[in-house]
N, C-alpha and C positions, 0 to 999 in steps of 0.2 A: 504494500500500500504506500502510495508517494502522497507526503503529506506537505504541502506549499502554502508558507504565510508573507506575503510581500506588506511593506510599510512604506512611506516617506523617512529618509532622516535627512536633512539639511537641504530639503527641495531634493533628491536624489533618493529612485530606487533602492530598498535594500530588499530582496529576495532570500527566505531561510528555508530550504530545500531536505529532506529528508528520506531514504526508502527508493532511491532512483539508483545512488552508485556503491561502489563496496559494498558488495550484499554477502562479499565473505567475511569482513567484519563485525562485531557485536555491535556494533556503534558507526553512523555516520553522517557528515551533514554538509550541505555547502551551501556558501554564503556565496551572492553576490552582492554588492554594491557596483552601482553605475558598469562599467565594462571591465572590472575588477572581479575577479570567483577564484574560492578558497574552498578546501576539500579537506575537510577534519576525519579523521578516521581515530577508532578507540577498538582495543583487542586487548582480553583479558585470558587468562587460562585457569581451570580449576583449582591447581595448587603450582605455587613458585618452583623457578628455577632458577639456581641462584648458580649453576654451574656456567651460565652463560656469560 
């Protein structure tokens, strides 16, 4: 399910996108602003590894 909330902020587009990219990720989200997009990814795992 792609979930899109757009706003104003300073007269300009901001676009907060979620559910469309990195669907192998736990987590993901991309902002645009004006012709500006940023692609936030978050991935956890059951239990640590700290050999890495």
């Amino acid at each position: 399910m792609i979930t899109r909330k757009t706003i104003q902020v300073g007269g300009v587009e901001m676009t907060i996108e979620t559910g469309k990219m990195a669907g192998l990720a736990n987590g993901s989200v991309t902002v645009q602003y004006g012709e500006t997009i940023v692609l936030c990814t978050a991935t956890a795992a059951a239990k640590p590894d700290f050999s890495r």
